[in-house]
PQR file with spaces between the fields and no chain letter, atoms N, CA, C, O and H, PARSE charges and radii, in Angstrom:
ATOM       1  N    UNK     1     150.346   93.505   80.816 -0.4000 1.5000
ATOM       2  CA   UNK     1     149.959   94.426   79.772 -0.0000 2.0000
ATOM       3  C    UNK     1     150.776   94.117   78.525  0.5500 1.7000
ATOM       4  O    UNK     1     151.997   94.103   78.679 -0.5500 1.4000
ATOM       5  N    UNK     2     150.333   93.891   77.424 -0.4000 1.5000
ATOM       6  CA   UNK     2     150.940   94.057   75.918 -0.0000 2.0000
ATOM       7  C    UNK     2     151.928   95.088   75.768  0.5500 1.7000
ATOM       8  O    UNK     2     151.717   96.227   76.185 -0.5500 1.4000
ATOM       9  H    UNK     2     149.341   93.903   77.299  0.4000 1.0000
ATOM      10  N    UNK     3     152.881   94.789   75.258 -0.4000 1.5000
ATOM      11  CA   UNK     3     154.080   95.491   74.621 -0.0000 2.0000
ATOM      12  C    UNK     3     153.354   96.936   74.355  0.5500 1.7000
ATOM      13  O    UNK     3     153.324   97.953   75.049 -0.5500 1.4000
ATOM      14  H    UNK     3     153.052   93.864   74.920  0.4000 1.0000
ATOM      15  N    UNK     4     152.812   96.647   73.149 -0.4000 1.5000
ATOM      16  CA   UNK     4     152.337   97.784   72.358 -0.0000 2.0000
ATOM      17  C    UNK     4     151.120   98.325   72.709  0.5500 1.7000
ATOM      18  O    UNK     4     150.527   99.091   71.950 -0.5500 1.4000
ATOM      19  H    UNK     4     152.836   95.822   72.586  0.4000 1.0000
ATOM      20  N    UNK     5     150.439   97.814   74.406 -0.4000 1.5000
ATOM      21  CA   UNK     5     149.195   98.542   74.636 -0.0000 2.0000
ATOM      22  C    UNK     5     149.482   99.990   75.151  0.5500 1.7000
ATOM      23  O    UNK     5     150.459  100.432   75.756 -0.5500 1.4000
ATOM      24  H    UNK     5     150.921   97.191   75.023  0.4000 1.0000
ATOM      25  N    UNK     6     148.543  100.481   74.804 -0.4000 1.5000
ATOM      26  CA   UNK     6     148.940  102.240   75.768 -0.0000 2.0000
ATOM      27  C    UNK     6     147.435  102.481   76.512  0.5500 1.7000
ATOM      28  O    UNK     6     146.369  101.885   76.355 -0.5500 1.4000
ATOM      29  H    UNK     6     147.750  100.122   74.313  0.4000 1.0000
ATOM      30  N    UNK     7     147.754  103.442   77.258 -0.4000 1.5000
ATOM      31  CA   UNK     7     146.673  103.533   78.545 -0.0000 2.0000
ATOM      32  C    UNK     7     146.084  104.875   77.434  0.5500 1.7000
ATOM      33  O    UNK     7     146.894  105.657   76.938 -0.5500 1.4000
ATOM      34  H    UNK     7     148.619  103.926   77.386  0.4000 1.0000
ATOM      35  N    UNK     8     144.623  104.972   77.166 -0.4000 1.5000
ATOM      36  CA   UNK     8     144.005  105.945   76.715 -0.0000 2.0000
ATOM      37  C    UNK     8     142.869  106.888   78.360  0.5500 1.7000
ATOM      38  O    UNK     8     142.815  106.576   79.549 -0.5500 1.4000
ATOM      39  H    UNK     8     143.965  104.337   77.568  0.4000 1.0000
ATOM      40  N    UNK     9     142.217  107.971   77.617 -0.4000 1.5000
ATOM      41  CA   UNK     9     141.675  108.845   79.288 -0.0000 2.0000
ATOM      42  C    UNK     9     140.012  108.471   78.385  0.5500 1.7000
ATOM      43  O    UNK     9     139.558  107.914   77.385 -0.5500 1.4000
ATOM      44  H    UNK     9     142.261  108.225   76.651  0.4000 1.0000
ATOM      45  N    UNK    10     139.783  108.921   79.090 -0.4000 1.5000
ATOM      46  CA   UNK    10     137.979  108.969   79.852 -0.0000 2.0000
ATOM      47  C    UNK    10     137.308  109.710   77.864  0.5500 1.7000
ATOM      48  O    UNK    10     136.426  109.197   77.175 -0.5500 1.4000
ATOM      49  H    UNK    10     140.152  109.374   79.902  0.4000 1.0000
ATOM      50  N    UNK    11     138.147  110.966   77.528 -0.4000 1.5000
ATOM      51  CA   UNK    11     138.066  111.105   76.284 -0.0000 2.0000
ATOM      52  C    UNK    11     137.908  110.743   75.022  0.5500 1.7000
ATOM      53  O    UNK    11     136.980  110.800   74.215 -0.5500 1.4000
ATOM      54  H    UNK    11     138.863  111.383   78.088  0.4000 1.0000
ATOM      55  N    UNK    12     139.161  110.302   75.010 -0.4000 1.5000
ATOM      56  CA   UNK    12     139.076  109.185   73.740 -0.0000 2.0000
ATOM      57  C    UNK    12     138.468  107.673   73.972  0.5500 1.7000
ATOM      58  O    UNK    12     138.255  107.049   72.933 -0.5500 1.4000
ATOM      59  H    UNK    12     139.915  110.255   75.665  0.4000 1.0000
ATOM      60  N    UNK    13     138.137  106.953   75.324 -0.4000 1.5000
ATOM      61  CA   UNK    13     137.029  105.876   75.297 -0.0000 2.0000
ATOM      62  C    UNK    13     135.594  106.566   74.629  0.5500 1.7000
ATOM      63  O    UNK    13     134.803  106.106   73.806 -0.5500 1.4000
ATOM      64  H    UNK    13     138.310  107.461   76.168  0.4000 1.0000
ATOM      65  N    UNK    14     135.623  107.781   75.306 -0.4000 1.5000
ATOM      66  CA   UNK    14     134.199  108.020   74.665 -0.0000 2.0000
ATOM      67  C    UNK    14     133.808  108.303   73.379  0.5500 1.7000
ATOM      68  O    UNK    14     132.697  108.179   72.862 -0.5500 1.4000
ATOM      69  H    UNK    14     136.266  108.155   75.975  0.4000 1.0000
ATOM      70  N    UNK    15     135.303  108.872   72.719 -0.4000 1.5000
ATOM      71  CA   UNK    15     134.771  108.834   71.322 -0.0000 2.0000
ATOM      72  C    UNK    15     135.053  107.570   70.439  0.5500 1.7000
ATOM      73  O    UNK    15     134.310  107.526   69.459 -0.5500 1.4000
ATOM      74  H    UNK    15     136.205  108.973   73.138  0.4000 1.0000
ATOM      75  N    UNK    16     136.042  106.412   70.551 -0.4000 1.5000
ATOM      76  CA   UNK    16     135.695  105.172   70.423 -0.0000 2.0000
ATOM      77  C    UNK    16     134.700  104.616   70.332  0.5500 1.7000
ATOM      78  O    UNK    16     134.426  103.919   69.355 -0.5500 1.4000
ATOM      79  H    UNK    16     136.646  106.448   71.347  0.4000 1.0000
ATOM      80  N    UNK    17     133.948  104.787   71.303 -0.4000 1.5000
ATOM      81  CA   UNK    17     132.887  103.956   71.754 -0.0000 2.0000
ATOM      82  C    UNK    17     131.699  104.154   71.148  0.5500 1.7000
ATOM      83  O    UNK    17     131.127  103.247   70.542 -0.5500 1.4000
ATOM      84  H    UNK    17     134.171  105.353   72.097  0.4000 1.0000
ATOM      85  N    UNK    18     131.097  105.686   71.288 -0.4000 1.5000
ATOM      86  CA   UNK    18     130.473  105.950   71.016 -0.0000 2.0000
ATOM      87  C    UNK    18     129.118  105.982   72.462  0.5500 1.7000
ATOM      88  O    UNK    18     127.914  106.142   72.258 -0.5500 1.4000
ATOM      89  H    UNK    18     131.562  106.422   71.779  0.4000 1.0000
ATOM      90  N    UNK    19     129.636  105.824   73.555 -0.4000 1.5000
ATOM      91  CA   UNK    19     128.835  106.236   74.704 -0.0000 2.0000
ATOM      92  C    UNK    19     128.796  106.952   75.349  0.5500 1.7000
ATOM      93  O    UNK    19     129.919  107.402   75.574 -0.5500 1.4000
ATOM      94  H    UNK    19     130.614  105.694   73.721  0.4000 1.0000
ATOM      95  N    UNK    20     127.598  107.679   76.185 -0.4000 1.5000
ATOM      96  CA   UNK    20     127.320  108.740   77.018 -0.0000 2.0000
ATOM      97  C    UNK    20     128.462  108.761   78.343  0.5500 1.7000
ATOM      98  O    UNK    20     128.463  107.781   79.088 -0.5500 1.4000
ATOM      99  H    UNK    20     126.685  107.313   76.002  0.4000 1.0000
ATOM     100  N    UNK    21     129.102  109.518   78.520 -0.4000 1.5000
ATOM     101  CA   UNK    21     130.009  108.980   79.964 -0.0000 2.0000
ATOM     102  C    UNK    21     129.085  108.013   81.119  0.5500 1.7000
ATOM     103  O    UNK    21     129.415  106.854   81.371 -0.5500 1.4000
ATOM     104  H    UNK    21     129.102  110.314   77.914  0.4000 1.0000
ATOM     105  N    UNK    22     128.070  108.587   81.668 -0.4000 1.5000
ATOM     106  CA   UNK    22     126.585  107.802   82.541 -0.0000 2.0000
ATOM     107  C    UNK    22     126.865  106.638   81.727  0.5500 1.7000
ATOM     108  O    UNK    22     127.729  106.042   82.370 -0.5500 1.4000
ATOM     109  H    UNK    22     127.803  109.529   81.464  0.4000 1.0000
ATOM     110  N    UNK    23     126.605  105.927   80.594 -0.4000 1.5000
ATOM     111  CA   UNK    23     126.318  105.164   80.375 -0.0000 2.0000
ATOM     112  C    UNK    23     127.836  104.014   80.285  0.5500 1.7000
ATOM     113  O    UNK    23     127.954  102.808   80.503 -0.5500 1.4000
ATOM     114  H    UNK    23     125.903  106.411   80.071  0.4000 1.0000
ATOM     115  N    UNK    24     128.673  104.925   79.923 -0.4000 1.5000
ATOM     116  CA   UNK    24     129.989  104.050   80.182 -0.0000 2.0000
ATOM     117  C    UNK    24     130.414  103.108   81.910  0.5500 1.7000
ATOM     118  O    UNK    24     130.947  102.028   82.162 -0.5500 1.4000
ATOM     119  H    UNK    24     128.577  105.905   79.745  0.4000 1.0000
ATOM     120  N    UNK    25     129.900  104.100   82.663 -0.4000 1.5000
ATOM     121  CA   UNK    25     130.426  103.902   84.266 -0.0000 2.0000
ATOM     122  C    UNK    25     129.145  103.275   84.592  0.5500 1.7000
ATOM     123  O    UNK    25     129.037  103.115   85.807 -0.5500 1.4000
ATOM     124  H    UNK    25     129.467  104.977   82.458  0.4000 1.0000
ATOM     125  N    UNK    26     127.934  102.781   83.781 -0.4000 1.5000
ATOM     126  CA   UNK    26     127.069  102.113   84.361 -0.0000 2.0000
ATOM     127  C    UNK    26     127.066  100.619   84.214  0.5500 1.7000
ATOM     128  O    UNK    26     126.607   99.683   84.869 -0.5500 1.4000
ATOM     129  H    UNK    26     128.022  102.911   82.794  0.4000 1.0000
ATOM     130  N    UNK    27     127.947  100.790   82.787 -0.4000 1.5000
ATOM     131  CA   UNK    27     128.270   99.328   82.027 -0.0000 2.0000
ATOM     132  C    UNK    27     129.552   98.538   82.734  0.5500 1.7000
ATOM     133  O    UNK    27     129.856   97.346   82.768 -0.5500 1.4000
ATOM     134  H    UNK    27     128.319  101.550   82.254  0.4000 1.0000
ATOM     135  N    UNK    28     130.225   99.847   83.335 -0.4000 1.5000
ATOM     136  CA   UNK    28     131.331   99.316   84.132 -0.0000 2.0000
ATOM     137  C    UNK    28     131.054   98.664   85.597  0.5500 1.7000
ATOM     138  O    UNK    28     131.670   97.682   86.011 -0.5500 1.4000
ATOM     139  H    UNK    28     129.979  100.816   83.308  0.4000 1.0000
ATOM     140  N    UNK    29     129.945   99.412   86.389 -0.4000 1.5000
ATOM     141  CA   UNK    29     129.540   98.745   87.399 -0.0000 2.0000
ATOM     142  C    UNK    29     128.643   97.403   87.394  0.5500 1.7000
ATOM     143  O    UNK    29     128.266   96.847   88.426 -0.5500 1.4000
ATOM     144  H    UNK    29     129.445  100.210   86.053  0.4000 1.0000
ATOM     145  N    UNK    30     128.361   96.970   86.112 -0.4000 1.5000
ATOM     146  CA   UNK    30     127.358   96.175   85.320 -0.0000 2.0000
ATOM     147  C    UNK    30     128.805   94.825   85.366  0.5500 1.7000
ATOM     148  O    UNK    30     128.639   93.667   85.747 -0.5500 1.4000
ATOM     149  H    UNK    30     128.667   97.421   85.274  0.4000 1.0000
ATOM     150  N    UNK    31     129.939   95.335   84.941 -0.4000 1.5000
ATOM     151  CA   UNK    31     130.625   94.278   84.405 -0.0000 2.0000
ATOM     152  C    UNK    31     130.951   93.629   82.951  0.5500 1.7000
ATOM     153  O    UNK    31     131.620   92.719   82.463 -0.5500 1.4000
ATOM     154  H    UNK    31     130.073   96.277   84.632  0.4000 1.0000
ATOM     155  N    UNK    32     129.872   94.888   82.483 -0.4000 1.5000
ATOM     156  CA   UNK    32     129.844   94.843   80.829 -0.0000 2.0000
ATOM     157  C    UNK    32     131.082   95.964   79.898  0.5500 1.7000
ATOM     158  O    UNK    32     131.084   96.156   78.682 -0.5500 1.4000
ATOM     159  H    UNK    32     129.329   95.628   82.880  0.4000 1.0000
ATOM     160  N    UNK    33     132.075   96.577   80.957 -0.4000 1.5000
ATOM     161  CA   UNK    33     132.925   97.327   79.870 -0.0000 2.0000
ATOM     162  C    UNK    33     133.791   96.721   80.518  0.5500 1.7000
ATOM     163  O    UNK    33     133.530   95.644   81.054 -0.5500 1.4000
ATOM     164  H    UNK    33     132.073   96.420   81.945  0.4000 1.0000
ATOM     165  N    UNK    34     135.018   97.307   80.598 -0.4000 1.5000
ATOM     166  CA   UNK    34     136.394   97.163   80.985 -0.0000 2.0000
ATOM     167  C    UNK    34     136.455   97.933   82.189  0.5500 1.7000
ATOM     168  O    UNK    34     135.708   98.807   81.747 -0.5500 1.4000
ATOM     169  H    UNK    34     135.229   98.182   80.162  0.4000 1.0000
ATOM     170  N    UNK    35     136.731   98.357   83.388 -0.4000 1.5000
ATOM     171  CA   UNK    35     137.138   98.755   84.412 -0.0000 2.0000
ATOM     172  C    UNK    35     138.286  100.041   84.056  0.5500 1.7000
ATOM     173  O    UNK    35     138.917   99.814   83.024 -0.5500 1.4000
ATOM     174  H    UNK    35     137.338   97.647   83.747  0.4000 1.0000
ATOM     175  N    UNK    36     138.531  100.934   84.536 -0.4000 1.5000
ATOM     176  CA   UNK    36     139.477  101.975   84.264 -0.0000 2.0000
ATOM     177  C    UNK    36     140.626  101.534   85.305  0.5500 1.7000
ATOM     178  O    UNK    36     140.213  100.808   86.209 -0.5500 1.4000
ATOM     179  H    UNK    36     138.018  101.119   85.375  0.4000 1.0000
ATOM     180  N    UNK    37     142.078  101.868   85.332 -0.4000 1.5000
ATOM     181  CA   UNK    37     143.092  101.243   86.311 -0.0000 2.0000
ATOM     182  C    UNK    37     143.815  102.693   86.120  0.5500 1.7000
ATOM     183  O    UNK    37     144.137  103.352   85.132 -0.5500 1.4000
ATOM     184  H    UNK    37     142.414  102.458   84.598  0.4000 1.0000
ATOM     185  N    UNK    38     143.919  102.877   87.516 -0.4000 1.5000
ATOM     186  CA   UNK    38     144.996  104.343   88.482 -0.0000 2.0000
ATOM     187  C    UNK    38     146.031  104.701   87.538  0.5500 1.7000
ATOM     188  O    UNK    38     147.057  104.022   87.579 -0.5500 1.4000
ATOM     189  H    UNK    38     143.657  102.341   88.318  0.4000 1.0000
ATOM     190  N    UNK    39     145.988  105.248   87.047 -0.4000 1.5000
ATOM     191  CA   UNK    39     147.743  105.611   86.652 -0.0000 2.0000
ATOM     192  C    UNK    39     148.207  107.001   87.589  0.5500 1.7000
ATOM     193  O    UNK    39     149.405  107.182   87.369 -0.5500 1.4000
ATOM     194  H    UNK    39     145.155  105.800   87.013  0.4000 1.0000
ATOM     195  N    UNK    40     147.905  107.595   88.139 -0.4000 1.5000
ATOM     196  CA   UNK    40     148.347  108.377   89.497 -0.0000 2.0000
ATOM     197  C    UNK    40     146.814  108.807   89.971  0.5500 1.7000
ATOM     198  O    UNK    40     145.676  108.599   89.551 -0.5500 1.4000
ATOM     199  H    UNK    40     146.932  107.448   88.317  0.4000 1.0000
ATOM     200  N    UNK    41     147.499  109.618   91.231 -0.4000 1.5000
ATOM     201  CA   UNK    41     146.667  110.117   92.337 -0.0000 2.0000
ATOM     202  C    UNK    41     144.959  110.719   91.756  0.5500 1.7000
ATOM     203  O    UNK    41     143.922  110.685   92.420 -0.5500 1.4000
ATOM     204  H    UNK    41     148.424  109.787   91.573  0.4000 1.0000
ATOM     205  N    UNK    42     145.141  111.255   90.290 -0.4000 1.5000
ATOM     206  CA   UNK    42     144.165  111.642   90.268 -0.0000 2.0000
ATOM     207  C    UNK    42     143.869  111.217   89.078  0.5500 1.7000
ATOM     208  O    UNK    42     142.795  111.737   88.775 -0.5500 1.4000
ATOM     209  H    UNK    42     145.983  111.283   89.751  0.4000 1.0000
ATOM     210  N    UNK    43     144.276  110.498   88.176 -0.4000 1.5000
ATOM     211  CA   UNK    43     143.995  110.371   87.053 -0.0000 2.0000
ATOM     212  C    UNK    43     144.104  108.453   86.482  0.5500 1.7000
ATOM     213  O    UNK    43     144.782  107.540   86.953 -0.5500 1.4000
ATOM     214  H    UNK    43     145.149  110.076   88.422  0.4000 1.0000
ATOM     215  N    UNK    44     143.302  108.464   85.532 -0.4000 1.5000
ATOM     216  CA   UNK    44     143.073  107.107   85.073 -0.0000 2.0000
ATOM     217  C    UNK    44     142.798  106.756   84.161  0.5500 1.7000
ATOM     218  O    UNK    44     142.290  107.697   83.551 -0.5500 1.4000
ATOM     219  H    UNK    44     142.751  109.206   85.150  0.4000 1.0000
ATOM     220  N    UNK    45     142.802  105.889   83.580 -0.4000 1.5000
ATOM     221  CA   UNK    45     142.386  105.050   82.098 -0.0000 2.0000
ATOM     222  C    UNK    45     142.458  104.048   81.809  0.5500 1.7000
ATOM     223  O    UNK    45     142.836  103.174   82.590 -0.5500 1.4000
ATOM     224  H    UNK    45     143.214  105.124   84.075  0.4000 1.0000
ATOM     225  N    UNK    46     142.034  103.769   80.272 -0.4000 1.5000
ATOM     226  CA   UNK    46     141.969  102.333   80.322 -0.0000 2.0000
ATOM     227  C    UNK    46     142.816  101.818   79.044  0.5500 1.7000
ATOM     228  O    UNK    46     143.149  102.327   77.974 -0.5500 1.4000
ATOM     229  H    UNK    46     141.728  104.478   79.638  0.4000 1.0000
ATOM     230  N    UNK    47     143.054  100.225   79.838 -0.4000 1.5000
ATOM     231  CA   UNK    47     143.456   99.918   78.804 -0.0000 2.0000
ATOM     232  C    UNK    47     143.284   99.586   77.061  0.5500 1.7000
ATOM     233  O    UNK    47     142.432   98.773   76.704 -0.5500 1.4000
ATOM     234  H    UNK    47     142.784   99.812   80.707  0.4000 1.0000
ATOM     235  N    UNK    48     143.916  100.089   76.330 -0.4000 1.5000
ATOM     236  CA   UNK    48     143.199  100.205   74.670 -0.0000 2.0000
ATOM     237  C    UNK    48     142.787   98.584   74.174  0.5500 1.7000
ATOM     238  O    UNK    48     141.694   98.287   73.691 -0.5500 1.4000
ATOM     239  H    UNK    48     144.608  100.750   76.620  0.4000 1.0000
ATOM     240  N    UNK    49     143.987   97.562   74.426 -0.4000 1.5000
ATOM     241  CA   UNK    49     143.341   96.283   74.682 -0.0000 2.0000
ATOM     242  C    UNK    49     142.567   96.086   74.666  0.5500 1.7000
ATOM     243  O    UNK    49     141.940   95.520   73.770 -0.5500 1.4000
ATOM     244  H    UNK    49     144.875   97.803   74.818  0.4000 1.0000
ATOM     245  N    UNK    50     142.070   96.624   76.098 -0.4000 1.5000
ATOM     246  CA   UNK    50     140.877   95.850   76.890 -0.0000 2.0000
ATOM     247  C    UNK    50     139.679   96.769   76.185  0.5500 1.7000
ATOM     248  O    UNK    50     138.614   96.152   76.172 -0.5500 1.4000
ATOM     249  H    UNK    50     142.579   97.084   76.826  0.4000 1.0000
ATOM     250  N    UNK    51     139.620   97.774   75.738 -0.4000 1.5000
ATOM     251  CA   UNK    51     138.732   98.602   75.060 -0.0000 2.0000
ATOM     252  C    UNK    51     138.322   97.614   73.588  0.5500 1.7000
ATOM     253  O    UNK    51     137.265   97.030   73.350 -0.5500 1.4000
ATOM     254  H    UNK    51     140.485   98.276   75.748  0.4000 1.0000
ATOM     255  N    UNK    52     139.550   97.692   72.772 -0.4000 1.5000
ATOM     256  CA   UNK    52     138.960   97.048   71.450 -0.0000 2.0000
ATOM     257  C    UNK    52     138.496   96.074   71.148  0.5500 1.7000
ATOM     258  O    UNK    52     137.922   95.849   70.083 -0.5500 1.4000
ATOM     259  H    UNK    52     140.409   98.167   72.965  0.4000 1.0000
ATOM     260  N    UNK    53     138.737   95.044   72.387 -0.4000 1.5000
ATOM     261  CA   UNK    53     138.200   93.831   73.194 -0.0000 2.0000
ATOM     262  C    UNK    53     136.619   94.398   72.819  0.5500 1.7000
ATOM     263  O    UNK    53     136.065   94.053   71.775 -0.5500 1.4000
ATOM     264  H    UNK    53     139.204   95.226   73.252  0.4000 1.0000
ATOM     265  N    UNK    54     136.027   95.237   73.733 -0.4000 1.5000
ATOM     266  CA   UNK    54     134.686   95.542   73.736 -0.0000 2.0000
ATOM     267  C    UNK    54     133.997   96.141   72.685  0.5500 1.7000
ATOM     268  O    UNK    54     132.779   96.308   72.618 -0.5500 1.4000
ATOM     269  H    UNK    54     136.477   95.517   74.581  0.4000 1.0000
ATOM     270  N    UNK    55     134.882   96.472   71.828 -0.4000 1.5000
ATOM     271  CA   UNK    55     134.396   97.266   70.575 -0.0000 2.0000
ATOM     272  C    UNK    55     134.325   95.857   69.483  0.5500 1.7000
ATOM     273  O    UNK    55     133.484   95.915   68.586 -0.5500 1.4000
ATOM     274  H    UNK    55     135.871   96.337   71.882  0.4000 1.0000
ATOM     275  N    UNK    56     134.868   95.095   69.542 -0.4000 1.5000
ATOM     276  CA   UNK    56     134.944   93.984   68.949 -0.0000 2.0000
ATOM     277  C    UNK    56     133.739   92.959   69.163  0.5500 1.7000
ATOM     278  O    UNK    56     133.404   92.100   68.348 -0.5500 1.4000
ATOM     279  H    UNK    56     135.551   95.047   70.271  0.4000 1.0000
ATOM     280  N    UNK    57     133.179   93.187   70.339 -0.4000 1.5000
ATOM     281  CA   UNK    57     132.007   92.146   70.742 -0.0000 2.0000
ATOM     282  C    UNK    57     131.110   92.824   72.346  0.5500 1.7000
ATOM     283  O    UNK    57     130.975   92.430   73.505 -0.5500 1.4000
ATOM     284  H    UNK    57     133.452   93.885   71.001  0.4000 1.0000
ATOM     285  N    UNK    58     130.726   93.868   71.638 -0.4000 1.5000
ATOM     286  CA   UNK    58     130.202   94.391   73.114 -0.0000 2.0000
ATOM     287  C    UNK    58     128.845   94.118   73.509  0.5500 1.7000
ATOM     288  O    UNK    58     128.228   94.851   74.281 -0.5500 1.4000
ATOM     289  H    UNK    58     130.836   94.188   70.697  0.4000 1.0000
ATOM     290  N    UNK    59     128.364   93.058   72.983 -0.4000 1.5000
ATOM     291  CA   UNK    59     127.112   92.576   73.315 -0.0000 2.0000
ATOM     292  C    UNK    59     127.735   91.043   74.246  0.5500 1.7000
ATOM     293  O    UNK    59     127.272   90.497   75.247 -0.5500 1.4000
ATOM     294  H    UNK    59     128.865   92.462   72.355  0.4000 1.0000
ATOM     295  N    UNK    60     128.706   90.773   73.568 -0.4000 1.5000
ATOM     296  CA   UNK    60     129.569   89.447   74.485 -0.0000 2.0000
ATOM     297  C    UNK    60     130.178   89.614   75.458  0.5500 1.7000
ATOM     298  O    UNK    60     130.313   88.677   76.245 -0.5500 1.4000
ATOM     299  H    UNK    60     129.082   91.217   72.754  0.4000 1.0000
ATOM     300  N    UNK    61     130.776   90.949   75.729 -0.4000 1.5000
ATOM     301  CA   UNK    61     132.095   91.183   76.734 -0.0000 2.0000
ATOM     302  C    UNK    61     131.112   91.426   78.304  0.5500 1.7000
ATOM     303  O    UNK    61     130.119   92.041   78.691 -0.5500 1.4000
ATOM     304  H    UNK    61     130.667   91.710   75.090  0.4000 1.0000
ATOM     305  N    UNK    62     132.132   90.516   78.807 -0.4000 1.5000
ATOM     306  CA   UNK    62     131.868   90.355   80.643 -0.0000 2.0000
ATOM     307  C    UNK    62     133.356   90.547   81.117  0.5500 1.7000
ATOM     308  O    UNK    62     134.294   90.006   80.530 -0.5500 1.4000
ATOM     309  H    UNK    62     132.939   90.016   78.492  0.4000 1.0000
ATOM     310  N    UNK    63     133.498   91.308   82.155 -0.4000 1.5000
ATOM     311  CA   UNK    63     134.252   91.544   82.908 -0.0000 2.0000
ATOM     312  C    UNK    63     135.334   90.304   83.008  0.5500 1.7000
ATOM     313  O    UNK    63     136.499   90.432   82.632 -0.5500 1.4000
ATOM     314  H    UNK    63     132.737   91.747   82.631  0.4000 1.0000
ATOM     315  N    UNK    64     134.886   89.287   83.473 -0.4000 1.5000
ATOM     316  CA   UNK    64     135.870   88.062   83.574 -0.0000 2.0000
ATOM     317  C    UNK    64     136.546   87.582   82.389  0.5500 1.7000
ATOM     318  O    UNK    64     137.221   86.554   82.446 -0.5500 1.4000
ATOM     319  H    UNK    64     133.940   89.183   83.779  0.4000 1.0000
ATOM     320  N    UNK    65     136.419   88.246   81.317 -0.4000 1.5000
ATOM     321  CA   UNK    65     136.599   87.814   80.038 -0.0000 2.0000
ATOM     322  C    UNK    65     138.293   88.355   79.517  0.5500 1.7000
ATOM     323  O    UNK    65     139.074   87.974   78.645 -0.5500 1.4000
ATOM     324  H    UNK    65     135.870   89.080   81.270  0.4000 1.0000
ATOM     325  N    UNK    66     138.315   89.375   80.524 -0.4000 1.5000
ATOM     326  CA   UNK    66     140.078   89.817   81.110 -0.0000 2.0000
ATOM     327  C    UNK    66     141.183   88.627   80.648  0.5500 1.7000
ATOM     328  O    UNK    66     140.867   87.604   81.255 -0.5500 1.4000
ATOM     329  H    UNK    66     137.681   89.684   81.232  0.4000 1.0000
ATOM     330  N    UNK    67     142.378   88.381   79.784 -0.4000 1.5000
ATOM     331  CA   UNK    67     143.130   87.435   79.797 -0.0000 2.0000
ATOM     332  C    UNK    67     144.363   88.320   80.333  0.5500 1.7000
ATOM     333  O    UNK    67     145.459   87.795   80.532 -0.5500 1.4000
ATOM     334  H    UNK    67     142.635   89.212   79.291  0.4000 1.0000
């Protein structure tokens, strides 16, 4: 993880983004967003990185595209 990345919630991806939650977790099972990663027992997010990554080219971004 980057120095200066921070883990954002389910919230602020969506207002970033500009997608329906359904449509976020469909793109994720697709392989077309970023994956969300555990930060405890019940809670999760993603990395901002890996987010602006997709905001940057989200007609390009594939899952494997992870560095």
């Amino acid at each position: 993880m980057h120095s200066n990345d921070r883990i954002i919630r389910l919230k602020t991806v969506l207002a970033r983004t500009g997608l329906s939650r359904s449509t976020l977790y469909r793109k994720i099972a697709d392989g077309t967003f970023p994956a969300q990663i555990r930060i405890s027992i019940h809670g999760a997010g993603w990395r901002q990185s890996a987010v602006d990554r997709w905001i940057a080219d989200p007609v390009g971004y594939r899952a494997e595209d992870i560095r």
